[in-house]
Every structure is written in structure tokens, then in C-alpha cells.
N, CA, C and O atoms as a GROMACS GRO file, in nm:
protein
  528
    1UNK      N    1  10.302  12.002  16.289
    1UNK     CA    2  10.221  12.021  16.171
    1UNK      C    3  10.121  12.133  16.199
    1UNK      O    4  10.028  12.118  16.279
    2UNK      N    5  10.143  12.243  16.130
    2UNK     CA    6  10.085  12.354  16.115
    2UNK      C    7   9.889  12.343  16.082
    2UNK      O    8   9.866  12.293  15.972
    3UNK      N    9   9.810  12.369  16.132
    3UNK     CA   10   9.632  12.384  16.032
    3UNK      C   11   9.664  12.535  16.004
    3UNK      O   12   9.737  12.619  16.059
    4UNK      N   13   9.573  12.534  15.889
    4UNK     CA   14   9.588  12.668  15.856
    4UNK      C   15   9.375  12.706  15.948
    4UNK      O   16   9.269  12.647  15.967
    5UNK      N   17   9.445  12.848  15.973
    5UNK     CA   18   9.282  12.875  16.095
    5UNK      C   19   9.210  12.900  16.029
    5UNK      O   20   9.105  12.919  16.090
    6UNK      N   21   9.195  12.919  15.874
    6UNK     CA   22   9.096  12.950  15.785
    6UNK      C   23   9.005  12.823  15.809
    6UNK      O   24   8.883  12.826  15.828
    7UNK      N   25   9.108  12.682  15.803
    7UNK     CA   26   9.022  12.516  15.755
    7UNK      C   27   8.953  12.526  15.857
    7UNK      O   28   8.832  12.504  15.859
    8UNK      N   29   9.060  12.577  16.005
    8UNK     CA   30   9.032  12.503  16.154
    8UNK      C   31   8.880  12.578  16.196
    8UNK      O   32   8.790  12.518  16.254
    9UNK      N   33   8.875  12.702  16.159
    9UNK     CA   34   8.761  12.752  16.136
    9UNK      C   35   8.598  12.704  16.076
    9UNK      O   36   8.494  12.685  16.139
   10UNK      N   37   8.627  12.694  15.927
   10UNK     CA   38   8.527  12.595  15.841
   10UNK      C   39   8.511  12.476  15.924
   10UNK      O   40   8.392  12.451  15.935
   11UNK      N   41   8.592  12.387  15.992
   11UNK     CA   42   8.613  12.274  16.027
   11UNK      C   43   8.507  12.289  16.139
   11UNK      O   44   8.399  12.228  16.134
   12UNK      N   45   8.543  12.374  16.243
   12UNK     CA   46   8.439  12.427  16.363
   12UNK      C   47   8.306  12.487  16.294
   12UNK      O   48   8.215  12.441  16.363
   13UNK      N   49   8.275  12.530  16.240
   13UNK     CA   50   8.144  12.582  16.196
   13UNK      C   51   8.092  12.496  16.140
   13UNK      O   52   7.969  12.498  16.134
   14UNK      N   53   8.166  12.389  16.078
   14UNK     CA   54   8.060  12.256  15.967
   14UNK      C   55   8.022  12.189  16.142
   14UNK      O   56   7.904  12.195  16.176
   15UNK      N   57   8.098  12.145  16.218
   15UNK     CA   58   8.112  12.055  16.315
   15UNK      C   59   7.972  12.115  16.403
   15UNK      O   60   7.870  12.050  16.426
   16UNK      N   61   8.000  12.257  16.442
   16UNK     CA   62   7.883  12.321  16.510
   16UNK      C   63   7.731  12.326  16.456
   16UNK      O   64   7.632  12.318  16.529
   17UNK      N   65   7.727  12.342  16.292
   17UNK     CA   66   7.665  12.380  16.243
   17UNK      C   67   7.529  12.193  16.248
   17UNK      O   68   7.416  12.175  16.294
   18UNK      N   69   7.602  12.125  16.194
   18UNK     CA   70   7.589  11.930  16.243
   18UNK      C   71   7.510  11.934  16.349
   18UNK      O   72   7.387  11.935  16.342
   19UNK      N   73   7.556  11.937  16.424
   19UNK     CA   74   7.554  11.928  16.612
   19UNK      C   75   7.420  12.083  16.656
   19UNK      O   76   7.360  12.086  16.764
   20UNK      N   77   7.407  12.156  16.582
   20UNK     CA   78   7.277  12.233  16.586
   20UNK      C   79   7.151  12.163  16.543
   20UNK      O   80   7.047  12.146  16.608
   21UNK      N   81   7.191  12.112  16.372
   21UNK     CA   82   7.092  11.997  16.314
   21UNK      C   83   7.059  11.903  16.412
   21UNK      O   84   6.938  11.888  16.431
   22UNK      N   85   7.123  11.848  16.468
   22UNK     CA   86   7.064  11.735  16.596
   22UNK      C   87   6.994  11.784  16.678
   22UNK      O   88   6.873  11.762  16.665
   23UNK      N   89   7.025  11.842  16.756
   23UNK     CA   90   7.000  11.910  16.843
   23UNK      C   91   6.808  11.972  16.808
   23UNK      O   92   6.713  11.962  16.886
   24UNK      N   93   6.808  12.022  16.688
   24UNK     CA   94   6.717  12.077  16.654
   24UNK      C   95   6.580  11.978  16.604
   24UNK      O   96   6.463  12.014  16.617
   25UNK      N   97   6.610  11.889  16.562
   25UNK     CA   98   6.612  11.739  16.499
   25UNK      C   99   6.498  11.695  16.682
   25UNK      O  100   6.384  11.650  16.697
   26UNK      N  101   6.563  11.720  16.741
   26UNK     CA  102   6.545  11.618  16.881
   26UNK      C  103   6.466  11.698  16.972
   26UNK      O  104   6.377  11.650  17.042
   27UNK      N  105   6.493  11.804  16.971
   27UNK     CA  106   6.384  11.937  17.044
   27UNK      C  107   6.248  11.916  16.931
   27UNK      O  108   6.146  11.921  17.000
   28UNK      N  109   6.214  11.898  16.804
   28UNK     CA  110   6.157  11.926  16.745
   28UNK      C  111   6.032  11.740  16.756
   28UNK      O  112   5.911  11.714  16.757
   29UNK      N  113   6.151  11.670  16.763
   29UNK     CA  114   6.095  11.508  16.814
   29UNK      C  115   6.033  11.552  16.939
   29UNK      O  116   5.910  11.546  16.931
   30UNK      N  117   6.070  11.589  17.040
   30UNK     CA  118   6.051  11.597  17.179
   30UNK      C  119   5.885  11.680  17.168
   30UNK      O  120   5.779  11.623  17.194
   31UNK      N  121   5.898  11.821  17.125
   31UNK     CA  122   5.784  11.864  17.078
   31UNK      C  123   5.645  11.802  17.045
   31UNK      O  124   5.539  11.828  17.102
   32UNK      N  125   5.670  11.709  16.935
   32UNK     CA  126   5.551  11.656  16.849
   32UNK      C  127   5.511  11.569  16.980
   32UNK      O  128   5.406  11.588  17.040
   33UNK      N  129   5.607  11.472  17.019
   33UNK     CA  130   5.537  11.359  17.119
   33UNK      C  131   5.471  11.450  17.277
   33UNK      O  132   5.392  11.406  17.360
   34UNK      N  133   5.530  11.570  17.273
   34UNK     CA  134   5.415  11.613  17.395
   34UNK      C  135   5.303  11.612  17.344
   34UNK      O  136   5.207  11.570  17.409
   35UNK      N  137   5.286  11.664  17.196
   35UNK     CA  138   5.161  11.725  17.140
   35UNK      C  139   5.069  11.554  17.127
   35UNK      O  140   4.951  11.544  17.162
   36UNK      N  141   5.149  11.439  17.073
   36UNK     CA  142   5.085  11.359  17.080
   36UNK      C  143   5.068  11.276  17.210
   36UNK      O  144   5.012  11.167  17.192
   37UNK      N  145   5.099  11.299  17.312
   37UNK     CA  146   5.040  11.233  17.471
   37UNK      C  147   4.930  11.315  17.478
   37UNK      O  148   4.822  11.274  17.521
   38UNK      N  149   4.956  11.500  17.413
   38UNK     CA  150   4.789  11.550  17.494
   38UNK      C  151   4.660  11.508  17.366
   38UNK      O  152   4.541  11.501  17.396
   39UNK      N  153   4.707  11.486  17.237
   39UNK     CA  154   4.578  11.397  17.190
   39UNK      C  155   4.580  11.298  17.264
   39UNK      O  156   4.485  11.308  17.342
   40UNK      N  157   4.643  11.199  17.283
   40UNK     CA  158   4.641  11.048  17.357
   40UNK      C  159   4.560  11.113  17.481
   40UNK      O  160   4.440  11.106  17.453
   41UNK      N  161   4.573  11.156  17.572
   41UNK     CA  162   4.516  11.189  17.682
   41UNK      C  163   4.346  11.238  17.654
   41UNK      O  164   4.256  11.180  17.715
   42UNK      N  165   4.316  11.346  17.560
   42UNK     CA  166   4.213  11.365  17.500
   42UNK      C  167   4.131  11.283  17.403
   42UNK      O  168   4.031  11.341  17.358
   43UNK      N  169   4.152  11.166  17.364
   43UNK     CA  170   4.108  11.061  17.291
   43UNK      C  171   4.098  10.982  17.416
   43UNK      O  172   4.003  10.904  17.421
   44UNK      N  173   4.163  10.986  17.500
   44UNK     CA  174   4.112  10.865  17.620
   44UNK      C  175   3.977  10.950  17.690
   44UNK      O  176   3.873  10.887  17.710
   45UNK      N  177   3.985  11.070  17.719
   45UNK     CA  178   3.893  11.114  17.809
   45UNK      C  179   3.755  11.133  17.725
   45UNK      O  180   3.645  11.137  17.781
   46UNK      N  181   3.772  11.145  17.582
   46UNK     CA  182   3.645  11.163  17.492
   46UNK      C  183   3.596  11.018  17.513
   46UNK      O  184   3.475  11.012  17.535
   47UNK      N  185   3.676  10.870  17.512
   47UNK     CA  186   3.649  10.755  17.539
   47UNK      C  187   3.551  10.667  17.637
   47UNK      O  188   3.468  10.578  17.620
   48UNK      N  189   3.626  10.767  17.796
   48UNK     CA  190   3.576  10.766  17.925
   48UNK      C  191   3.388  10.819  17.952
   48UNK      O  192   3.304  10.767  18.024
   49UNK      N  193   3.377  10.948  17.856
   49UNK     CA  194   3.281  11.020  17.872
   49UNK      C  195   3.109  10.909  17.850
   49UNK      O  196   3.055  10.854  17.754
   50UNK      N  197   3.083  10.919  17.962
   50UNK     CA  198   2.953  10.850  17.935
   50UNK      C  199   2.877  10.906  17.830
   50UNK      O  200   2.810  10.816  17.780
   51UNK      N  201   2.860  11.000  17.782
   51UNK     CA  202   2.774  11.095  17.709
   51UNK      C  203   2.793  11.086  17.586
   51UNK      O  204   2.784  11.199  17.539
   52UNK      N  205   2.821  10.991  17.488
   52UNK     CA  206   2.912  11.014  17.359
   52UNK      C  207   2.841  11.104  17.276
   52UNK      O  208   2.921  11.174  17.213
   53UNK      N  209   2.693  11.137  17.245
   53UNK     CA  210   2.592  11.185  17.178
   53UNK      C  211   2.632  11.303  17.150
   53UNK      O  212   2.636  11.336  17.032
   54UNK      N  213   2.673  11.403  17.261
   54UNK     CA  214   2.657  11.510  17.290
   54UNK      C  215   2.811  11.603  17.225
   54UNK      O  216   2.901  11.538  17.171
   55UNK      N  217   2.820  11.720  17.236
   55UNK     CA  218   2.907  11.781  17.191
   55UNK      C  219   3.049  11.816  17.289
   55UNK      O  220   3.046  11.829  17.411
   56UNK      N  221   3.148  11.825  17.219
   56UNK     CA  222   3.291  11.855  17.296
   56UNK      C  223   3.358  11.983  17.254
   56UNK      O  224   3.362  12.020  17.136
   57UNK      N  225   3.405  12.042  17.344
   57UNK     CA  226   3.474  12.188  17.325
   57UNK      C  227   3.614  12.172  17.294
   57UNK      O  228   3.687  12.104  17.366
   58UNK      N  229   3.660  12.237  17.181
   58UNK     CA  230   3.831  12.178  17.133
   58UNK      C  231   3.830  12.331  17.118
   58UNK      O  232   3.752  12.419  17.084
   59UNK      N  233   3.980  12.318  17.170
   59UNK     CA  234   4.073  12.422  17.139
   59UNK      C  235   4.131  12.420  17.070
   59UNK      O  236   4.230  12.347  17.075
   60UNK      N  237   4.094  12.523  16.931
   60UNK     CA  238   4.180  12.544  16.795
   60UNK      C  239   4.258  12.711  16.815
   60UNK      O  240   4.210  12.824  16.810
   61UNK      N  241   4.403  12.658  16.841
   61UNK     CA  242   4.490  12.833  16.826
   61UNK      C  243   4.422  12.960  16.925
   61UNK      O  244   4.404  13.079  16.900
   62UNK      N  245   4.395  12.883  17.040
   62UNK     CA  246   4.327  13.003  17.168
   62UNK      C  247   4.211  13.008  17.127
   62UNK      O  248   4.162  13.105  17.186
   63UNK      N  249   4.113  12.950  17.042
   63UNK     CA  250   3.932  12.975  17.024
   63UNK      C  251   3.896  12.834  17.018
   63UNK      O  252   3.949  12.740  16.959
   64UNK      N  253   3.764  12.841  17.115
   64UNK     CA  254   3.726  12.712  17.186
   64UNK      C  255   3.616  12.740  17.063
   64UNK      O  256   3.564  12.847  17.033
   65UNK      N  257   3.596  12.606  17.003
   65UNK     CA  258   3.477  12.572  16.931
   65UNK      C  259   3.390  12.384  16.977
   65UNK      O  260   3.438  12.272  16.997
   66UNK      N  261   3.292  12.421  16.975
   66UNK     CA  262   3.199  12.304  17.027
   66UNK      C  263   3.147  12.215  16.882
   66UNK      O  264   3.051  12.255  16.816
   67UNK      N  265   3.220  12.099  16.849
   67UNK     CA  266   3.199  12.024  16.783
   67UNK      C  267   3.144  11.856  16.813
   67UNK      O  268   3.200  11.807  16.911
   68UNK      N  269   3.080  11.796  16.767
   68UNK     CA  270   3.033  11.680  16.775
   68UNK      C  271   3.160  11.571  16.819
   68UNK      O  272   3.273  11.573  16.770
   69UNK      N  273   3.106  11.468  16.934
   69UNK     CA  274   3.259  11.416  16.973
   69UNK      C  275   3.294  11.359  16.908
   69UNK      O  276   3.416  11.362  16.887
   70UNK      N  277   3.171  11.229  16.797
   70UNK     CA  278   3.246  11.192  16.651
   70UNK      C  279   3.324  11.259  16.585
   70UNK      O  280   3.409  11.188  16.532
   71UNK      N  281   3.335  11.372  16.561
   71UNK     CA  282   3.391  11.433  16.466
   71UNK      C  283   3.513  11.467  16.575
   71UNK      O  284   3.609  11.502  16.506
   72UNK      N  285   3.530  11.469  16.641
   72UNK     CA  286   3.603  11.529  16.724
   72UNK      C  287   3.711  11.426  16.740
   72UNK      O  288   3.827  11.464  16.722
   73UNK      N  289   3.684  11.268  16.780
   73UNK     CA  290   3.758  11.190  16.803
   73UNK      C  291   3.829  11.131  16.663
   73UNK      O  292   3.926  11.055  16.654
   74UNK      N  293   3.739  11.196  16.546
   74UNK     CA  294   3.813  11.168  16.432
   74UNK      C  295   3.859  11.232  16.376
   74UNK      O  296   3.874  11.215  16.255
   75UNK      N  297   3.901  11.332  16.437
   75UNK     CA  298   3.994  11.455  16.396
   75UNK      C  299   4.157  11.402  16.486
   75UNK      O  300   4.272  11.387  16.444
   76UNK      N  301   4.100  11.387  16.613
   76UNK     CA  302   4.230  11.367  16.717
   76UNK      C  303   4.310  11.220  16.675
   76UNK      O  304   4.422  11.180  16.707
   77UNK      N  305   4.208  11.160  16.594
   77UNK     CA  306   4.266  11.020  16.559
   77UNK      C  307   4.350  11.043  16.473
   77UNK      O  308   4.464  10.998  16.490
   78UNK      N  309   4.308  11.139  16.328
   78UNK     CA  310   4.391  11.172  16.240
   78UNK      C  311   4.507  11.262  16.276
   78UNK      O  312   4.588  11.298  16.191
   79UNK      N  313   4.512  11.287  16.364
   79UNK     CA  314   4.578  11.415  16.427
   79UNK      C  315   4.732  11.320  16.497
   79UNK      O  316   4.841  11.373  16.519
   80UNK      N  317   4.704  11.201  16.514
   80UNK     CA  318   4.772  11.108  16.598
   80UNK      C  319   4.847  11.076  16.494
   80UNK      O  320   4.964  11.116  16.497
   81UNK      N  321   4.804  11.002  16.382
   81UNK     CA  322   4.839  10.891  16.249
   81UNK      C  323   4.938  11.010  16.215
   81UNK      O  324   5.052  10.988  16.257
   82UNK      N  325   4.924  11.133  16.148
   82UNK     CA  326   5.037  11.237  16.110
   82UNK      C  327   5.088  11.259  16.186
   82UNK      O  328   5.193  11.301  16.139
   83UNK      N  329   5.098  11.268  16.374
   83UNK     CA  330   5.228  11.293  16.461
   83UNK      C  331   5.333  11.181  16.465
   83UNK      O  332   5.452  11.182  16.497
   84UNK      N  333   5.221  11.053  16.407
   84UNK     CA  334   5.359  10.938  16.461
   84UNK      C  335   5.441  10.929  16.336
   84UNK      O  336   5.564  10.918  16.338
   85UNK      N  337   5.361  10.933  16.216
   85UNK     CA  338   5.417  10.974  16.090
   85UNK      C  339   5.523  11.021  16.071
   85UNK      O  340   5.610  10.978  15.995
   86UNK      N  341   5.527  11.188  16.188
   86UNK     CA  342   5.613  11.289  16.145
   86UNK      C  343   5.755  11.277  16.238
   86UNK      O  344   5.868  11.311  16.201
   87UNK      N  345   5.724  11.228  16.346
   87UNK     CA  346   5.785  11.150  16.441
   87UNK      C  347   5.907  11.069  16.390
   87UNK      O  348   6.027  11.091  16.410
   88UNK      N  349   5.837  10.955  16.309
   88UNK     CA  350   5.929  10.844  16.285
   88UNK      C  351   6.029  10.905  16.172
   88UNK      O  352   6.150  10.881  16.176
   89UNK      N  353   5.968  10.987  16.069
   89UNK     CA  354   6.056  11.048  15.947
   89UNK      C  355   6.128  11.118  16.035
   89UNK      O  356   6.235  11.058  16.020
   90UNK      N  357   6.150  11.201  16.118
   90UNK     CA  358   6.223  11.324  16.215
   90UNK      C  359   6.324  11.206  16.265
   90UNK      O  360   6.438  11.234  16.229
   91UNK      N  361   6.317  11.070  16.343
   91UNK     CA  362   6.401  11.008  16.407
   91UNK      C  363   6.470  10.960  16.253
   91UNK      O  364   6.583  11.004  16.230
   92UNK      N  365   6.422  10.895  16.175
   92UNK     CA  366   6.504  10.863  16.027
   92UNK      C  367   6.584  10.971  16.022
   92UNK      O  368   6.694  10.942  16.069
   93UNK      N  369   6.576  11.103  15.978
   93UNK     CA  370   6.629  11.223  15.998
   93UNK      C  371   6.762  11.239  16.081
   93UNK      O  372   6.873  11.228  16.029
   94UNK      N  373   6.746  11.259  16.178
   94UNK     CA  374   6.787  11.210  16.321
   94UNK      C  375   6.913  11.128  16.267
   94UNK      O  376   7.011  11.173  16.208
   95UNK      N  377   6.882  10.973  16.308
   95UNK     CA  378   6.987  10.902  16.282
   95UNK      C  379   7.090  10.952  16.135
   95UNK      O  380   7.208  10.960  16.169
   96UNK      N  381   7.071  10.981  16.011
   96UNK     CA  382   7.156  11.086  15.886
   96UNK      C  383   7.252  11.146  15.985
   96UNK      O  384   7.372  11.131  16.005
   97UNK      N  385   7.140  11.233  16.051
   97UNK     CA  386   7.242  11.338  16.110
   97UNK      C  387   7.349  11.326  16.228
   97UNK      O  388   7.466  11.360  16.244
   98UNK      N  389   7.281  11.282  16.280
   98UNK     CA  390   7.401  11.198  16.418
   98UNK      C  391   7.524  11.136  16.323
   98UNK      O  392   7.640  11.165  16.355
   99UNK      N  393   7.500  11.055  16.211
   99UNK     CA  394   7.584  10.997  16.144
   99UNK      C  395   7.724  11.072  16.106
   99UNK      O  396   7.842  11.052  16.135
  100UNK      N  397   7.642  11.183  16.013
  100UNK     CA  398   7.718  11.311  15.954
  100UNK      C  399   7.772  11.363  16.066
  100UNK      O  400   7.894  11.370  16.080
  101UNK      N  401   7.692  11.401  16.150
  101UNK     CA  402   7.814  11.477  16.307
  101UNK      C  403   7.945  11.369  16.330
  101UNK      O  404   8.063  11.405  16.334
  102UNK      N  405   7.906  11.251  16.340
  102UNK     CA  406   8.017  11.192  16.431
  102UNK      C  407   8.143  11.161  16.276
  102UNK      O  408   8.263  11.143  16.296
  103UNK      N  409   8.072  11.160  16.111
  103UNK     CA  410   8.196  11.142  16.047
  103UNK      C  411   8.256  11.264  16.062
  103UNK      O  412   8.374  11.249  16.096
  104UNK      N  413   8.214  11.412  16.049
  104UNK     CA  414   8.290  11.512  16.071
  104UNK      C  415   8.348  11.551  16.142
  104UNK      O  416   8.414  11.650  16.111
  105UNK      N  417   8.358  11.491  16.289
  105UNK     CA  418   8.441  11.477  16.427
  105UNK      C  419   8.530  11.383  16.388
  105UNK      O  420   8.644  11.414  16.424
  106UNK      N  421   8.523  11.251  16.311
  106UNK     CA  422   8.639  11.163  16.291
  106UNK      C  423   8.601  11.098  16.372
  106UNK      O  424   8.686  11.071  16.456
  107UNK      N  425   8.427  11.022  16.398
  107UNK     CA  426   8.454  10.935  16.533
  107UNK      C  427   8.377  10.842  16.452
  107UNK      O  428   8.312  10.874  16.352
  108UNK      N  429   8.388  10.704  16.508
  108UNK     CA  430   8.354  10.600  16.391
  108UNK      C  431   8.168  10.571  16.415
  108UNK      O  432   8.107  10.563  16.522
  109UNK      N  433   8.114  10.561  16.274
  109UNK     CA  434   7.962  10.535  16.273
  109UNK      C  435   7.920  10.426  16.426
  109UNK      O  436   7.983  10.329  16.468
  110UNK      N  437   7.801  10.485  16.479
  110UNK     CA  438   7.729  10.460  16.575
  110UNK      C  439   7.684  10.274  16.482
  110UNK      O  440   7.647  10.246  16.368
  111UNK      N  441   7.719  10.177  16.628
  111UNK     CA  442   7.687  10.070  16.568
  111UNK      C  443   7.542  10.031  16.591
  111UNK      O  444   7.513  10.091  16.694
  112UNK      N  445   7.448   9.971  16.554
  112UNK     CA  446   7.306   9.940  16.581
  112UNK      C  447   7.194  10.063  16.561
  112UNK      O  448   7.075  10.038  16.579
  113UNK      N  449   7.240  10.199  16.522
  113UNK     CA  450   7.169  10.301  16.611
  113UNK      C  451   7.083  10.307  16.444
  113UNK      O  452   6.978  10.371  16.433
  114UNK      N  453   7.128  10.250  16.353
  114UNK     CA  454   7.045  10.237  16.260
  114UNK      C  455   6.925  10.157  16.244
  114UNK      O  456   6.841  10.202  16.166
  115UNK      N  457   6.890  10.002  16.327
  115UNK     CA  458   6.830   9.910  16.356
  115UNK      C  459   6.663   9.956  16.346
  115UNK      O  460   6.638  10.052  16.420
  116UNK      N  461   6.574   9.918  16.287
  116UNK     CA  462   6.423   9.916  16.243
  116UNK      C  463   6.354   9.817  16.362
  116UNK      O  464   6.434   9.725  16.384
  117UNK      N  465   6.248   9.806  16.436
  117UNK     CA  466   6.190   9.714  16.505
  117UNK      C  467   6.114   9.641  16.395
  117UNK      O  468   6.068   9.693  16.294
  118UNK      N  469   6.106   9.515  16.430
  118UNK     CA  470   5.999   9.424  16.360
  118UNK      C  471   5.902   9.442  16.324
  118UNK      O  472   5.861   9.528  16.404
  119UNK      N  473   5.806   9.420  16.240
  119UNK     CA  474   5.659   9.474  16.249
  119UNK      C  475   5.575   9.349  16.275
  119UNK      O  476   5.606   9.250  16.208
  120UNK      N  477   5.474   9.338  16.362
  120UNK     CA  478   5.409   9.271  16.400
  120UNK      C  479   5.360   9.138  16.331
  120UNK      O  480   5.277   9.070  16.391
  121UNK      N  481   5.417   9.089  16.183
  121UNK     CA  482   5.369   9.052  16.085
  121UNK      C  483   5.491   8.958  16.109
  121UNK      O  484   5.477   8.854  16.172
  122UNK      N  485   5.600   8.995  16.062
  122UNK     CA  486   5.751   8.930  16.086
  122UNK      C  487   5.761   8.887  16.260
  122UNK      O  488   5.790   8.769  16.281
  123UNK      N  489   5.743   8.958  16.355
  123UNK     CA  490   5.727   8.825  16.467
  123UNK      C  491   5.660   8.753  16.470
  123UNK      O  492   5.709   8.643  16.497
  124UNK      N  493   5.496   8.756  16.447
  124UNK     CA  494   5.457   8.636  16.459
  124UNK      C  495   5.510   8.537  16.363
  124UNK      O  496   5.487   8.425  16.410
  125UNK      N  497   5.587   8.527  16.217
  125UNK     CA  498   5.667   8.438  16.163
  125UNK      C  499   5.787   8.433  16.233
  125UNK      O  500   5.866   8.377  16.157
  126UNK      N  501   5.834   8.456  16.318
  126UNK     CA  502   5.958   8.440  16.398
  126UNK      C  503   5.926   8.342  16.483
  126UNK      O  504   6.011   8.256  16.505
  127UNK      N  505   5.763   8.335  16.563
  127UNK     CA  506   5.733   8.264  16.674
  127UNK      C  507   5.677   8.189  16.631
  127UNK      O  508   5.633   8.108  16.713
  128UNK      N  509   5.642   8.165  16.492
  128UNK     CA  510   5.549   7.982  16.434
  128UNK      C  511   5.724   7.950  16.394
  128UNK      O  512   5.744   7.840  16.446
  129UNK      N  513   5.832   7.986  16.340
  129UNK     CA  514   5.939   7.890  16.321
  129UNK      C  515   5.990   7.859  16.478
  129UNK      O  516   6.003   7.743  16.518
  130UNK      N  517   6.012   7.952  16.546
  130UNK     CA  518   6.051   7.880  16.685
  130UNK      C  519   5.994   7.814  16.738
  130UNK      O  520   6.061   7.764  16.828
  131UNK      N  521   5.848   7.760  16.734
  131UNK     CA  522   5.773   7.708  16.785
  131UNK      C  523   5.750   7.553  16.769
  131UNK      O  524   5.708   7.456  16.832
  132UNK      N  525   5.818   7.597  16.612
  132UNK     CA  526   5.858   7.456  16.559
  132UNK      C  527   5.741   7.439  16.421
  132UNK      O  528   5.741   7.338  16.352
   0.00000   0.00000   0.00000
């Protein structure tokens, strides 16, 4: 049985083109969570600082400006809430696309890889029925 190389072609470029989306998808996940360990790291050390009163030097785009650490730790806080935000929509993302790659290979949907964790609300009703 003959492909004609025009399909086998389209066929390779949809397949490649998929498999870039992931790829890009996951470098771009990988990204945000460095950016959010160095707030995490900088919200701990603004934490640590005996001095809270006093002012902190942040680096905005290569220019250091000296702002109040209140304001400072509530910038890095908000700064956190939109990385995990952008994070979790990118892995939603993510899983679509892994999906779409593996139907266009012909390989059968990933089982579980769709699965949500509990939210803290629904276990503790998990652990008053087990509990009895």
C-alpha cells in the first residue's frame, strides 16, 4: 500500500509541529517555576530580615529601585498568586496537547495524566467519612 508523500509529508509536519507545542508548553512551565522559587526565596529572606521597617532594593529589568519591604513583600506575594495561576493554566494546556500529539501518532490517550488533586476542603470530608 502506496502513501502518497504529499499526506506523508503534512502527516510529519502536523506530528512535528504538536511535539514543538509541548515541548514549548514545558520549557515555558519550567521557566515561570524558576522565576517563582526566586520570589519564594526572596519572600523568605524579606521574612528572615530583622529590620522589617526599613527599605529593600528590588530589581526591576536591570534598575535597582529601593522600596518599602511592605510594599515589597506585597508585590512578590502578588507576583507568586499570578505565577502559580499561570503555571497551572500552562500544565491544563500541556495535558490538550500531549493528548493531540499522541492522537496524531495513533498512540492511545495517556491514562490518569488528566487527574486534578483534591482540594483541601474534599479531604478533610474524605477523612471525617473514614473516620467514621
Amino acid at each position: 500500500m502506496a502513501r502518497d508523500p504529499a499526506f506523508v509529508l503534512r502527516y510529519l509536519a502536523e506530528v512535528e509541529e504538536l511535539a514543538e507545542d509541548v515541548l514549548a508548553a514545558r520549557q515555558q512551565i519550567v521557566d515561570l517555576d524558576v522565576k517563582r522559587n526566586r520570589n519564594r526565596e526572596a519572600l523568605r529572606a524579606l521574612h528572615k530580615d530583622p529590620e522589617p521597617d526599613e527599605k529593600a532594593m528590588v530589581c526591576f529589568g536591570g534598575m535597582f529601585i529601593e522600596l518599602p519591604k511592605a510594599k515589597t513583600r506585597e508585590m512578590l506575594q502578588q507576583d507568586q498568586t499570578e505565577l502559580d495561576e499561570e503555571i497551572n493554566n500552562l500544565r491544563k494546556e500541556l495535558r490538550v496537547k500531549v493528548n493531540r500529539l499522541y492522537e496524531a501518532q495513533g498512540k492511545p490517550e495517556l491514562k490518569g495524566f488528566d487527574l486534578n488533586p483534591m482540594s483541601a476542603e474534599e479531604m478533610k470530608l474524605i477523612n471525617r467519612i473514614l473516620e467514621g
